[in-house]
N, C-alpha and C positions, 0 to 999 in steps of 0.2 A: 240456744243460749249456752253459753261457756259455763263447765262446773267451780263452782267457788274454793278460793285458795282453801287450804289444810293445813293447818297450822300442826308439823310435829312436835310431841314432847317426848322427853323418857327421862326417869329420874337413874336408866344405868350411865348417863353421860354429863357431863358436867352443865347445870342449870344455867340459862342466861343472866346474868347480872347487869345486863342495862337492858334497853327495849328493843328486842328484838325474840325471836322464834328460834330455837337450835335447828329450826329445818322448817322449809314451807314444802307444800307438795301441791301440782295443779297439774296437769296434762299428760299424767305417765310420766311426770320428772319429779322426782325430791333435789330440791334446793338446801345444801346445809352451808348455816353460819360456819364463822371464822372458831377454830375450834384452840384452846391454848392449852400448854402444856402444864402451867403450873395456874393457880389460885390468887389474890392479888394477899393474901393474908398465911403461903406461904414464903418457911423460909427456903435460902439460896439450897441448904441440905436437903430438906423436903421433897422441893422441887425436882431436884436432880439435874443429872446432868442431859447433854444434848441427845441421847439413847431413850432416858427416861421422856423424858420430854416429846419425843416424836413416839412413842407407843402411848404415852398418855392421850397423845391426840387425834391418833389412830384410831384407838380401842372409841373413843368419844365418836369418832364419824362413824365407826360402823354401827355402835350401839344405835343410833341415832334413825341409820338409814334401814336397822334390821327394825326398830319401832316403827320406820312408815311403810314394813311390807316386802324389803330388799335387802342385797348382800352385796359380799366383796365385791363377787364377780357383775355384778351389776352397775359398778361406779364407771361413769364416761368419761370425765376429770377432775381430775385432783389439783389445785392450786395450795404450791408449797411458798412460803415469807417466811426466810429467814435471816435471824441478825447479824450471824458469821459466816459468810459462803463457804471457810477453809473447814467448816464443821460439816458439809455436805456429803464426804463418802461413809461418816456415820448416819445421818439419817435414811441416804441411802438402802444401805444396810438394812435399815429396823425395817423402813418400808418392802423393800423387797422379802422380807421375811415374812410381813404380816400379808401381803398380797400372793403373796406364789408367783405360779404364772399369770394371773391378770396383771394388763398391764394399760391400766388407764391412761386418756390422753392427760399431760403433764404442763405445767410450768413451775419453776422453782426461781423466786424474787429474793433476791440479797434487799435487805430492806437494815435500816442504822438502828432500831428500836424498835420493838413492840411493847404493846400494854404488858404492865404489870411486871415489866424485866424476862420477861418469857425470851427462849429462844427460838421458837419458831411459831408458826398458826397456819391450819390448815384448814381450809377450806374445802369442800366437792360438790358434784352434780351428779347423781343417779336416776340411774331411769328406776320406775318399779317393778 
């Protein structure tokens, strides 16, 4: 018999606000939600800009994936949606900053809108 899903939570990464889990975990993988950079209650300054915004989302997948037991160097893929592709050699950047040399498998979606005016949402997959 198969071990039953694991619902992660952690209150250092931004809490779900509709129905779903900031992360499941089943078979030596953590699955993380879609993780956004800003809040739907803030404002444009708050939020910040395209910099702010991809470490906010960052710091959110890792907290998330270190609450079920993992780290940086543990992530398999990362799925990046973004609103402006010309803003890509900044996220770039922060990414590559915050990962080092790990260098998870990737894709990065030009997408016209995300929730909440966000400029981007990241998604990942870790093993444990």
């Amino acid at each position: 018999m198969s071990s039953p899903v694991k619902i992660i939570e952690t209150e250092n990464a931004t809490l779900p606000l509709g129905h779903y889990a900031q992360a499941t975990q089943h078979g030596g993988t953590i699955y993380v939600s879609g993780q956004l950079g800003r809040l739907p209650n803030m404002s444009d300054e708050e939020a910040g800009g395209i910099e702010v915004q991809t470490r906010r989302c960052l710091e959110n997948v890792l907290a998330i994936i270190e609450a079920a037991g993992s780290s940086a160097d543990r992530l398999l893929k990362v799925n990046i949606f973004i609103a402006d592709i010309e803003q890509w050699p900044a996220v770039n950047k922060v990414y590559a900053e915050m990962l080092g040399e790990h260098k998870p498998a990737r894709i990065v979606v030009p997408t016209p809108l995300l929730h909440y005016g966000a400029l981007l949402e990241i998604d990942a997959i870790a093993a444990e």
